[in-house]
N, C-alpha and C positions, 0 to 999 in steps of 0.2 A: 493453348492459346485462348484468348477470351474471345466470346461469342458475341460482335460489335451490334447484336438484334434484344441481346439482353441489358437491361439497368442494374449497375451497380449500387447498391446501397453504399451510402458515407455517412458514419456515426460518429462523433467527436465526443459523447458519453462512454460508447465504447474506447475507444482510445484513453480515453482518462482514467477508466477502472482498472485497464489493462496497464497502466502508466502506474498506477497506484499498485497494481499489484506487484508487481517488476520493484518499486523502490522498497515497499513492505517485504519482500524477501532481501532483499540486498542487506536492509537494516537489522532484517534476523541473521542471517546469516555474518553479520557484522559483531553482532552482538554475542551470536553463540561461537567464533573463534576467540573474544576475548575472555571468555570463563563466565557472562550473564548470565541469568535470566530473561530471555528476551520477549517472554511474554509480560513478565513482571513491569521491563525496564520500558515498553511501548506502552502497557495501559497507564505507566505513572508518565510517561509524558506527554500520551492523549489528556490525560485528565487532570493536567497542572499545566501542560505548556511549558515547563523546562524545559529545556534541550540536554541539560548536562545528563538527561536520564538515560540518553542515546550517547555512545560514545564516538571519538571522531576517526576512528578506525575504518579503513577505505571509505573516506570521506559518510557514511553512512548522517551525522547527525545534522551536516547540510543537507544531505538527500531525503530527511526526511519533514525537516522544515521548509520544502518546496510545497507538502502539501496541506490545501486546507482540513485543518482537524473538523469540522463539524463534515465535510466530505465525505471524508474518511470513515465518521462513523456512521455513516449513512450507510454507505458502500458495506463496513464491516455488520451490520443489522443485517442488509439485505443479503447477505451470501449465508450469515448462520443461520436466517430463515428458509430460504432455499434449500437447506441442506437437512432442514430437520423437517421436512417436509416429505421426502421422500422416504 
C-alpha cells in the first residue's frame, strides 16, 4: 500500500522514453519476423523519413511514425552515452 505521508513523483519525459522504448522494440521485433535488417531498416528511416523502410507488419510502420524523429535521436544519443559510460 502507498504511504499517503510520502510524494509521488509524475514524470511525462519518463513516460515518453518509456513509450518510445516499447514502440522501438515492437518495430524491431516487427521487422525481424519479416526477414530485415532492423537496425539497417530504422536508421534509413530515422534519416530519410520514409516509412516504406519500416514495414507494415503488426502495424509497426504506423507505430513508428507516432514518434518524433529528432526525439527519438535524442532519446537514442542519450542511452548510448549512458551506457558507454559505465
Amino acid at each position: 500500500m502507498l504511504d499517503p505521508n510520502k510524494t509521488i513523483q509524475f514524470s511525462l519525459k519518463d513516460d515518453r522514453e518509456e513509450a518510445t522504448r516499447q514502440t522501438l522494440v515492437a518495430v524491431y521485433d516487427a521487422l525481424v519476423e519479416k526477414g530485415y535488417n532492423p537496425i539497417n531498416q530504422i536508421v534509413g528511416y530515422i534519416l530519410s523519413e520514409d516509412p516504406t523502410y519500416i514495414t507494415t507488419h503488426n502495424n509497426a510502420r504506423s507505430l513508428i511514425r507516432r514518434l518524433d524523429r529528432d526525439e527519438l535521436l535524442q532519446d537514442l544519443v542519450k542511452v548510448y552515452l549512458k551506457s558507454s559510460k559505465k
